[in-house]
N, C-alpha and C positions, 0 to 999 in steps of 0.2 A: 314674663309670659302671662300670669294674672291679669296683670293691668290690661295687655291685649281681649284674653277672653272676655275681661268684663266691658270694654269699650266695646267689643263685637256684640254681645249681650244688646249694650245700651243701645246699639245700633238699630239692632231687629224690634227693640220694642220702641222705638223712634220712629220707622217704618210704619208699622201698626199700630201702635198707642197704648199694644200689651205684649207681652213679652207669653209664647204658648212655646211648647216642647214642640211641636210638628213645624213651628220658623227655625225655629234652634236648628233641628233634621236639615229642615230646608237650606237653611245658610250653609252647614257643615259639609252637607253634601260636595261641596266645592273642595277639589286636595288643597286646596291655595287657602284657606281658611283656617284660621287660628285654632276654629273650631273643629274641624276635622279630625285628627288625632284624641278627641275627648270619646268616639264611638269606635265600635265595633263593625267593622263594613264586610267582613266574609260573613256570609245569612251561613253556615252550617257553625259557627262558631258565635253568631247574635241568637239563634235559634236555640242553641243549646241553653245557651245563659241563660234568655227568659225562660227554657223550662225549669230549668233548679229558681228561678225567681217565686214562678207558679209554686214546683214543688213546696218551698219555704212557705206561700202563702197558705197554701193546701195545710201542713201541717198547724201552722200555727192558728188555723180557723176552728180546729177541730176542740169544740167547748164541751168541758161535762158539768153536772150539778150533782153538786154535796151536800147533803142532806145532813143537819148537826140539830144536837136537841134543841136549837133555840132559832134557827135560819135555816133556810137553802142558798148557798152561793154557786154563781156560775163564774165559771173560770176556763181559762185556756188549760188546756189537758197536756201542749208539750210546751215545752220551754229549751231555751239554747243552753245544751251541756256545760255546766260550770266547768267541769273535767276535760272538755276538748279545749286542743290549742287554739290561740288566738287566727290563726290563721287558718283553720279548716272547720268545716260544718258539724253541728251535728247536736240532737237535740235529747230532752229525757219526759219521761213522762212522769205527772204528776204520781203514779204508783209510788213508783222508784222513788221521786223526793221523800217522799210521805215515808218507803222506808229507810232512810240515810238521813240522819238528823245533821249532818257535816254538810253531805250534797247538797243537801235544802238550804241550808245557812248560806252556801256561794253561791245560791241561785236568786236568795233574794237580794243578798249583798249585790250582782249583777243589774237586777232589776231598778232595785235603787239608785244603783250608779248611773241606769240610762236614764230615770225619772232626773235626778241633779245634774248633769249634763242639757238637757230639754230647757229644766229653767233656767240654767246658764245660758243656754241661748236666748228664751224668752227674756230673761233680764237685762243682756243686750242689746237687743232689739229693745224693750222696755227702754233704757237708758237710752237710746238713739232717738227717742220718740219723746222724751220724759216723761215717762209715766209707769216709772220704776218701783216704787213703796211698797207694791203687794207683791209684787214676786221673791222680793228679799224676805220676807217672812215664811215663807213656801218653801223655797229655798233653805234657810235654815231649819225650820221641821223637817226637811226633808233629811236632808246632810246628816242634824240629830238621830234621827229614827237610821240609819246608814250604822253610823258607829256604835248606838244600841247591839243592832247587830252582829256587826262587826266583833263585837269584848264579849258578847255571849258566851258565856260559860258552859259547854257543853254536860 
């Protein structure tokens, strides 16, 4: 089934010379289309989705600045709950880290984990391209600074 969506893929951007999400629409639209089953086609159930999309955006836009004797850093004020299940939403605020030196620790362990995951893709993609060398260093600082972490001794 892959192989099909990615042949349909190749297809639309074959057609036009680039491949844009609103050919993708366009193609899918069709029930007969490999791609069709990849969207959401009742608008009271596509509508809903993009609002918790927005909501998610909304939240995670929302920046404060901390003010410490030596900087001001600006940062994202919530972050995805280390404490919620993998399967449902939901986020904490930087307060709350700031008091739970546990919560804080799984939040940046989180963090880190989707930074080393990024450069496993860019690496990749780097290695498909050959031009791998510097992300393997990034990559391992990264991963390092993870298990840091990680054996923190509270």
């Amino acid at each position: 089934m892959e192989n099909l969506k990615l042949k349909a893929l190749q297809q639309i951007e074959a057609a036009s010379g680039v491949l844009t999400p609103e050919a993708v629409i366009e193609a899918a639209k069709n029930p007969e289309s490999v791609l069709h089953d990849a969207f959401t086609w009742d608008d009271t159930e596509a509508a809903h989705s993009f609002r918790l999309y927005q909501a998610r955006k909304l939240i995670s836009s929302v920046k404060v600045q901390i003010n410490t004797e030596s900087r001001t850093i600006s940062t994202v004020f919530y972050v995805r709950d280390p404490s919620a299940a993998k399967d449902l939403q939901g986020y904490v605020s930087l307060n709350r880290l700031r008091n739970d030196e546990e919560l804080a620790r799984e939040a940046l362990l989180q963090e880190f984990s989707r930074v080393a995951s990024m450069l496993e893709r860019a690496r990749h993609l780097a290695s498909a391209l050959q031009m791998e060398a510097e992300i393997e260093n990034l990559l391992t600082t990264v991963r390092s600074i993870h298990e840091r972490i990680e054996h923190r001794v509270s």
